[in-house]
N, C-alpha and C positions, 0 to 999 in steps of 0.2 A: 424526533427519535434519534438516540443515540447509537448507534450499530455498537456491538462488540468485536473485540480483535477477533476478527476470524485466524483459525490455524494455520495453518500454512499451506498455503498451494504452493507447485514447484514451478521454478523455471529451471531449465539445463542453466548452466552459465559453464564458461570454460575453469579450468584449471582457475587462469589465475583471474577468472570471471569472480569470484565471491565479490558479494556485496554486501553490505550492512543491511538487515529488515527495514524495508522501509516504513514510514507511515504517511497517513492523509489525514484525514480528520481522524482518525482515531488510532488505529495500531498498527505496528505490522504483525506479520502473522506468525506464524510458527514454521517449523521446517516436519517435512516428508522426507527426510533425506536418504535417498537411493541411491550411492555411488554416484550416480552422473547429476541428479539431482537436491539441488539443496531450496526447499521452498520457503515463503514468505506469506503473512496473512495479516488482514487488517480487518479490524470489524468497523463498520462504518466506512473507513477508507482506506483499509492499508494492504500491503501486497505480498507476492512472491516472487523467489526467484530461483533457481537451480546451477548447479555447478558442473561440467565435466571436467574427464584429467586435464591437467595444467600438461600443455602440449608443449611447452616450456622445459618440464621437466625432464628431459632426456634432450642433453641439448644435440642442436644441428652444426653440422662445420660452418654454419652461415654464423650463427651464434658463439661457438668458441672462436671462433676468427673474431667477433665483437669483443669479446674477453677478453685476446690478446692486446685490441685497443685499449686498459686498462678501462673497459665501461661495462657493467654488468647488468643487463638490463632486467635480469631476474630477481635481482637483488631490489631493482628500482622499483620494479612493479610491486614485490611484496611490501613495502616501507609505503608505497601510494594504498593499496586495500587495507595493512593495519592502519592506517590516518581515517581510512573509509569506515571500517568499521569503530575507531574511535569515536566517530561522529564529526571528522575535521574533512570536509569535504571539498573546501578549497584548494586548499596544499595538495589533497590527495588527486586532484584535477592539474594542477602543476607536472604535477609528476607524472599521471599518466598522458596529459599529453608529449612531453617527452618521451616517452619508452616510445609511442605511438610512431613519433617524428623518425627518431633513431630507427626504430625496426623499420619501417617504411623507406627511408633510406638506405640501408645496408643491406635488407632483404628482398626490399620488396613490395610494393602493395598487395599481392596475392598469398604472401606467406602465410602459412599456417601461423607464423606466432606473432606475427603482423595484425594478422587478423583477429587472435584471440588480444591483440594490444585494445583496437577499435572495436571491440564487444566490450569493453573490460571499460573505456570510455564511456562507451554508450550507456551502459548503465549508470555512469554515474553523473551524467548529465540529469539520465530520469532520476535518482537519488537527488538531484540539483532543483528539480522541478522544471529544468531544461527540458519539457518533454517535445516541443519540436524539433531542436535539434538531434533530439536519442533518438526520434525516428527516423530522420533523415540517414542517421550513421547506422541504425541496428537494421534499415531495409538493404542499406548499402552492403554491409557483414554481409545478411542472409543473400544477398544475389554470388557474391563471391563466393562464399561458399558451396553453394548450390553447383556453382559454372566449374569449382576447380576441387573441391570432396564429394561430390552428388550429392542429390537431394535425400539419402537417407542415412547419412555420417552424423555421429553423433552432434558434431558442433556445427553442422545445419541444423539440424533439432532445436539445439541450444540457440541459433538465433531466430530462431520460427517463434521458439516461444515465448524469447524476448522482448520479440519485435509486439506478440502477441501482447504483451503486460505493458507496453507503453501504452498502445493504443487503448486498451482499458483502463489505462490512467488518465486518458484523453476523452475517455468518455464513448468512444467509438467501439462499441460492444458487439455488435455483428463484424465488424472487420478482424476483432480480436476470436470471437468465437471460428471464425472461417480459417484462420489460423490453427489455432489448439486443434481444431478439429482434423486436420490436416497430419497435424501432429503426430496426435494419439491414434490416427489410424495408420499410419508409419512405422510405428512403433507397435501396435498390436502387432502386424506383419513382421515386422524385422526381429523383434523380442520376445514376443508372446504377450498373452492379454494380463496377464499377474505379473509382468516383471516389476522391479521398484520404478523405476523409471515411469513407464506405459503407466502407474495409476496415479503419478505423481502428475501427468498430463491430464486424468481424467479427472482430479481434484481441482486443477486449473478451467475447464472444461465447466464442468461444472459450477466452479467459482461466476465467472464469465455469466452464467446464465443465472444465477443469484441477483448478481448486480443489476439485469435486466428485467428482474421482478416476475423472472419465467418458470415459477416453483415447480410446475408439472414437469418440466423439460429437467430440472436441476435432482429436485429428489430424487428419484429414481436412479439417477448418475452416480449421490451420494451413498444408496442404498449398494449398488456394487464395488462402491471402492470399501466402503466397512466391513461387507463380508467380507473382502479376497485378502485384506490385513488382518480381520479378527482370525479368518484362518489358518494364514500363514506364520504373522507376528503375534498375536497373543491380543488378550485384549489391553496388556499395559505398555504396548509398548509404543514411544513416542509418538510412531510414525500413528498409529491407531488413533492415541489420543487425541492427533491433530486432525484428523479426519474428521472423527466424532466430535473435536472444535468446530469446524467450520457447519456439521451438520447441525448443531444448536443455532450456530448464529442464523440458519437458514430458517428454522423453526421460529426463531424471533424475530426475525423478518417479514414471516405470515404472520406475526401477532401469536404464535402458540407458546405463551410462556412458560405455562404449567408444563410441556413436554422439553422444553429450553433450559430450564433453569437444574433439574436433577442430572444431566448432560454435562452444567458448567461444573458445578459442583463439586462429580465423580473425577471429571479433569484435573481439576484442582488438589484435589484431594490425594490422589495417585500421582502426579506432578514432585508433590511436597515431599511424599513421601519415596517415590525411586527416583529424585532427580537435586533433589533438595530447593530450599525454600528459596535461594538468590539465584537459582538458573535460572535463563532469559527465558524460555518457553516456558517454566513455571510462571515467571512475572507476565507472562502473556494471559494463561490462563486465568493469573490472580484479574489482571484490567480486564476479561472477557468478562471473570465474573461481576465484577463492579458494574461493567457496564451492562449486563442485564439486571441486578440488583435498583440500577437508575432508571431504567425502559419499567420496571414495574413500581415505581416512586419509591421505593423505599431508602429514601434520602440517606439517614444516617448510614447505613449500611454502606449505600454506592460512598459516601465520604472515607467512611474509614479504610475500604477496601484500596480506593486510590490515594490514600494517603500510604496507608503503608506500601505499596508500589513506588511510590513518587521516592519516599525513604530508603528504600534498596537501589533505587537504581539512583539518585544521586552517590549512594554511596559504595557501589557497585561499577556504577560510568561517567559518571561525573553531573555537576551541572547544568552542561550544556550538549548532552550526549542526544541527539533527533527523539529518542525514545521514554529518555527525560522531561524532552519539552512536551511531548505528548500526554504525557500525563499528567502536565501540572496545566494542561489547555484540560483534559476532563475533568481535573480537580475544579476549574476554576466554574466549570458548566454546574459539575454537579451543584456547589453553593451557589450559582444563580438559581439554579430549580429549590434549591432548600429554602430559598428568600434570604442567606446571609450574603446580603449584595454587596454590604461594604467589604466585606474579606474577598469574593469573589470579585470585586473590581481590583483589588492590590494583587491579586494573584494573577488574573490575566493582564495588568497594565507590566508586572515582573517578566511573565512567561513573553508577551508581546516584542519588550526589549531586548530578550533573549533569542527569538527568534530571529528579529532584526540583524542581529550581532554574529550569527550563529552560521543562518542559512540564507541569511540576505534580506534585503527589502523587498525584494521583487518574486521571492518563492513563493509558491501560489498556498503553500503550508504557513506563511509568512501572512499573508492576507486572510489566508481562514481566520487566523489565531485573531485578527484585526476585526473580522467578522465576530466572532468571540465577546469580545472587549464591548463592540458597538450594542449585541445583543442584553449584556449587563446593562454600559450607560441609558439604554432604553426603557429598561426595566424602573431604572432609579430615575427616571424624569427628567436626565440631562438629553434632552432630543438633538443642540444643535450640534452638540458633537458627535453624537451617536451617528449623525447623520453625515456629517464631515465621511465618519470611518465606514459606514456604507458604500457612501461614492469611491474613494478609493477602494476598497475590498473589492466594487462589483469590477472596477476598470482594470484591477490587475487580474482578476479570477477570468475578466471575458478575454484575456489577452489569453493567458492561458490556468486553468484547461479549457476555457471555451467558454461562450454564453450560454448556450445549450446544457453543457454538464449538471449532471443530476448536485455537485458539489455547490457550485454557482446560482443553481436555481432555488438551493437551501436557503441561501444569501437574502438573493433575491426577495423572498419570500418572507423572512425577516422584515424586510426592507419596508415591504406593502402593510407592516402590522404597524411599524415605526410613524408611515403618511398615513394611516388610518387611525391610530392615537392620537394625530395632528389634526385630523378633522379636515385635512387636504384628498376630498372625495376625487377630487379629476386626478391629480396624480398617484391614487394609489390604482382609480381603474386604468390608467396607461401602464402602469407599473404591472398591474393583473392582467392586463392582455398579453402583454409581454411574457409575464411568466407561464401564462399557458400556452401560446405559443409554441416557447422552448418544452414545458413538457412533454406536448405532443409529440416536436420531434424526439426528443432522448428516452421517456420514459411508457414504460407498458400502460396499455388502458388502467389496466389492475395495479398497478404501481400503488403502494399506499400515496406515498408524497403524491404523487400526478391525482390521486382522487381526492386529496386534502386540499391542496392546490382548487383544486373546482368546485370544490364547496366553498371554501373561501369567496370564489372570483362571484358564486352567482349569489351570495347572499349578501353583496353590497348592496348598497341603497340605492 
């Protein structure tokens, strides 16, 4: 199954926290945006994030005493987030480690804008697929903050929730939930239960328990963040529409398409027309709907839909923009499900190079895409390569995000169809013990994948 870009959940990020949408296997999301927060959404795999004031912005004598050193490190940091949101994510890592280096030297490692430096990092390690390292740095953030703004300043929030959105990029969904949850009741108290902020947490909140396959725990979450918007904001507006994004993608999740697909639609549709048809939250809606268009097979549809996506945004962000390559990795899925395997092998062998080139060899979006490619060549009867790109996909997905992750276990699972077209019975049931294994631990009983998964393992031979 294909997820759709869910809408945007929010993370706080600081001032000069903005970061580019990310994605995973499929999109990122859309934004909630509340003043303090600016959120992100993937359907299938993609996320959010939030922003607070840029503490930056009103500088300190610590900071114009740095100016007088003719180095302006406001300056630096804006030129490292535009390269971020470009899609140039190395340069933009050059850069913000320096601001990081310099603040940290001149101010301080406790500084407020020290630390909004090393949030500002952190993120873009997680952007990097560095997700061990983003937590190491966004636990490190959120303690300093905590010990030197209290635990209910905004940009603790903003690293609470941070911290929250690696670890569910990691796959660690209860430690993410225990978080947001933390959050958002923080935030009821300090703000009120309808501030933008408060439901931009509880849209995260709820995300979290999506991904955990906990739709009783999630619905109902979803049901009061769309009344307290449709109330407040109307029902066209963004922030609404993104809600009611991600509540589709939740609907398709259960399998309820016929209540999913008149959802994506009105999105879309309302998108195009108050926001126009090449805005980025529009192009999200348009890939949400592609991709439930493809979860109900109707192939030519999800093709056309992500093509004209793929068309704006190369020509909108470029070629090699994260968002770009996302969608020509759906494009290239959708033609393996349609059966035109030879286009959909040039399309992912293109997107696969680009990824390479892009975000690295070793980014674990880098190895999806790899997974990708392998699922094509398998299709069309070349096994030994297929199988080549298996083994690595699984070795760099188990490095990170994990062996366990529901992303890895996709792989996996793959993998076990690849030795079972091979007529290799013992290694596909080693390969199926294995995957169920990891299911148990990462995914709900009820989990579609975890119960597809077990039908699979016991109807071997």
């Amino acid at each position: 199954m294909t997820d759709p870009s869910p809408e945007p959940r929010n993370h706080p990020l600081d001032g000069a926290d903005r970061a580019s949408a990310r994605k995973r296997q499929w999109e990122s999301r859309a934004y909630i945006g509340f003043g303090l927060l600016l959120v992100l959404a993937v359907v299938g795999l993609t996320r959010l994030r939030s922003n607070t004031p840029n503490p930056a912005a009103t500088p300190t004598a610590a900071t114009t005493a740095l100016e007088s050193e003719k180095w302006n490190d406001r300056d630096m940091e804006e030129r490292a987030l535009a390269l971020q949101r470009k899609g140039d994510l190395a340069n933009a890592e050059l850069l913000l480690r320096r601001v990081l280096a310099e603040r940290q030297l001149h101010l301080g490692s406790d500084h407020i804008d020290s630390l909004a430096a090393m949030n500002n990092l952190a993120n873009l390690l997680h952007d990097r697929g560095n997700n061990r390292d983003a937590e190491i740095m966004h636990d490190g953030c959120l303690q300093a903050r905590e010990r030197t703004l209290g635990p209910d300043h905004p940009h603790t929030l903003a690293s609470m929730n941070n911290l929250a959105l690696t670890l569910q990029a990691k796959g660690d969904f209860d430690g993410a939930e225990k978080l947001y949850r933390r959050a958002w009741e923080t935030m009821k108290r300090v703000s009120g239960p309808e501030d933008g902020d408060t439901l931009s947490m509880l849209n995260n909140l709820a995300g979290v328990f999506s991904d955990k396959a906990d739709y009783a725990a999630a619905e109902p979450l979803y049901g009061q963040l769309s009344d307290a918007l449709h109330k407040n904001l109307g029902a066209e507006h963004p922030a609404t529409l993104a809600a009611d994004g991600n509540y589709a993608n939740l609907l398709l999740r259960k399998g309820d398409t016929r209540a999913a697909g008149p959802i994506y639609q009105r999105c879309l549709e309302i998108r195009e027309r108050t926001q126009g048809p090449d805005h980025p939250e529009t192009l999200l809606a348009l890939s949400n709907f592609a991709a439930y268009q493809l979860e109900i097979e109707n192939y030519p549809e999800a093709e056309k839909l992500y093509r004209r996506c793929l068309a704006i945004r190369i020509r909108i962000l470029g070629p090699d923009h994260p968002q770009t390559l996302a969608t020509s990795q759906n494009l290239a899925r959708t033609l393996r499900k349609k059966g035109s395997l030879a286009e959909a092998e040039s399309t992912a062998r293109a997107a696969l190079a680009a990824h390479e080139r892009v975000l690295g060899p070793v980014h674990p979006d880098t190895f999806d895409m790899m997974a990708t490619l392998a699922d094509i060549l398998r299709d069309e009867g070349s096994l030994t390569e297929a199988t080549k790109l298996y083994e690595r996909a699984l070795a760099g997905l188990g490095d990170s995000p994990g062996e366990t992750h529901p992303t890895t276990l996709k792989v996996l699972y793959e993998f076990c169809l690849l030795r079972q077209k091979q007529n290799n019975l013992i290694e596909t049931r080693r390969l199926g013990t294995k995957l169920i294994a990891g299911a148990r631990e990462s995914l709900a009983r009820e989990h579609p994948d975890r119960v597809r998964y077990q039908h699979f393992f016991e109807t071997l031979p």
